[in-house]
C-alpha positions as CSV (number, residue, x, y, z in Angstrom):
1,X,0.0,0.0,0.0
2,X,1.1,3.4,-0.9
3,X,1.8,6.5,1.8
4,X,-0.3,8.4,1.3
5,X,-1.2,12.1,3.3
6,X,-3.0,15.0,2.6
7,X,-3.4,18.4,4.2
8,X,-5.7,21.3,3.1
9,X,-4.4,21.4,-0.9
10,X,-1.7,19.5,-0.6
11,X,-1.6,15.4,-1.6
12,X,1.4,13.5,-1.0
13,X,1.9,10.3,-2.6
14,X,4.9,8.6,-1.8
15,X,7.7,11.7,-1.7
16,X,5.8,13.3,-4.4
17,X,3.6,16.0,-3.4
18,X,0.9,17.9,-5.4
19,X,-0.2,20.9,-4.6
20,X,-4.6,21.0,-5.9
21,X,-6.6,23.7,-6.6
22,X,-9.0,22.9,-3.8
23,X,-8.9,21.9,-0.3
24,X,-9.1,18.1,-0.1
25,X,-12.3,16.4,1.8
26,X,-11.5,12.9,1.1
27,X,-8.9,10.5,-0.2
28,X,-9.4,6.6,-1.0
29,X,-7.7,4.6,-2.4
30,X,-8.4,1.8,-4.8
31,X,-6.1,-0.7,-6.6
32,X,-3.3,1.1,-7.0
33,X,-5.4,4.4,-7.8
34,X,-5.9,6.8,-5.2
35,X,-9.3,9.3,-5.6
36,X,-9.5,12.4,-4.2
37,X,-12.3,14.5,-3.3
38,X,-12.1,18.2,-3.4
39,X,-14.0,20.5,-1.7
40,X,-14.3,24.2,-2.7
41,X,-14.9,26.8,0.0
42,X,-18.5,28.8,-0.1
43,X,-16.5,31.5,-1.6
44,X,-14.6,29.3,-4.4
45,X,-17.9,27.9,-5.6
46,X,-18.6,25.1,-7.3
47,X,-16.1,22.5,-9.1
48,X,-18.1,20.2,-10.6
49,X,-14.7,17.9,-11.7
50,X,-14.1,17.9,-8.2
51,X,-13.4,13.9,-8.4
52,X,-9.4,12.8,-9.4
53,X,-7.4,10.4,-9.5
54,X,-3.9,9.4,-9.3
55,X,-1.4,6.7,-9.7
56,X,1.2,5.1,-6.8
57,X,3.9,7.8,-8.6
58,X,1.1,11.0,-7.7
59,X,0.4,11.6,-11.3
60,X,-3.1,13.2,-12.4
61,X,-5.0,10.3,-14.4
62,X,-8.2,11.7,-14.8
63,X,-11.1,14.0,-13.6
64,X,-14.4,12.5,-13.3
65,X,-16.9,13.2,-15.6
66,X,-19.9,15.8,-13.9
67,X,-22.5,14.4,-12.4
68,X,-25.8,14.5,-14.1
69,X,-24.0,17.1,-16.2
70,X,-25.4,20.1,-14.3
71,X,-23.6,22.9,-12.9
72,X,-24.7,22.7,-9.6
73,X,-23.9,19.2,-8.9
74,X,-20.6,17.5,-7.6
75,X,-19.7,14.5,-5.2
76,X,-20.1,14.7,-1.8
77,X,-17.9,11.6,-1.0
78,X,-17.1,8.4,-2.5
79,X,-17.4,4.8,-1.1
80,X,-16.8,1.2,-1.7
81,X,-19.9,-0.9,-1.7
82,X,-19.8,-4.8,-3.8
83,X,-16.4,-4.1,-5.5
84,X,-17.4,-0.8,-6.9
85,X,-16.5,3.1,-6.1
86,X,-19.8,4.9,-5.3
87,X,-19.4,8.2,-5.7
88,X,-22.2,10.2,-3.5
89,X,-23.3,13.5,-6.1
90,X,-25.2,16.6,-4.2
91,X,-28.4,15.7,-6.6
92,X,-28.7,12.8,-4.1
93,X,-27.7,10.3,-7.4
94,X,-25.4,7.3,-6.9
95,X,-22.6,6.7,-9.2
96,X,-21.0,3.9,-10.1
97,X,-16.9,4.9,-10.9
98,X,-14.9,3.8,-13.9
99,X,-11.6,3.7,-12.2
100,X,-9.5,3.2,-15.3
101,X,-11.3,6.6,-17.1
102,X,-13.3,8.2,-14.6
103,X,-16.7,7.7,-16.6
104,X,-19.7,7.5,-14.1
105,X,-22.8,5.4,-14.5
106,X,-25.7,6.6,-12.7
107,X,-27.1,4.0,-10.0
108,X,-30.1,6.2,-9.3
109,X,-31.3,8.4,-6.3
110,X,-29.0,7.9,-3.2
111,X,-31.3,9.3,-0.6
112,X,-28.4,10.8,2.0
């Protein structure tokens, strides 16, 4: 398993850290791929890509697609549940993660 510690903006991987545009809510990581979810302040507004993920080295693979492709949604948090990455969208919407491209699949209303 990789090292892996984050603190505000900051992600480190390994000895590699990555300074985001965003103040990190929540890491997980996944074979081999660690996701990150950002959290924007009231005053940054909204970052609907606010889903990434990166390899064991800390390089950027993706950004998730946006969820329900609306500009006011974005995830909340992600989970595992049955082998799969859930990723928790403010619409209340499940998604099911691609971890290899970031594509979602919506699983339907999440209820949280």
């Amino acid at each position: 398993m990789t090292k892996i510690e984050y603190d505000g903006r900051e992600l480190t991987v390994g000895t590699q850290t990555v300074v985001l545009r965003h103040k990190i809510g929540q890491v997980l990581e996944e074979d081999g791929i660690i996701l990150v979810v950002l959290s924007p302040s009231q005053t940054e507004g909204r970052d609907q890509r606010n889903l990434l993920a990166f390899d064991e080295q800390g390089n950027k693979l993706w950004e998730s697609e946006i969820p329900e492709h609306s500009e006011r949604h974005m995830f909340g948090e992600i989970y595992k549940e049955n082998g799969n990455i859930i990723g928790w969208s403010w619409n209340s919407n499940e998604y099911k993660i691609d971890l290899e491209t970031g594509a979602l699949e919506n699983i339907g209303y999440g209820g949280k």
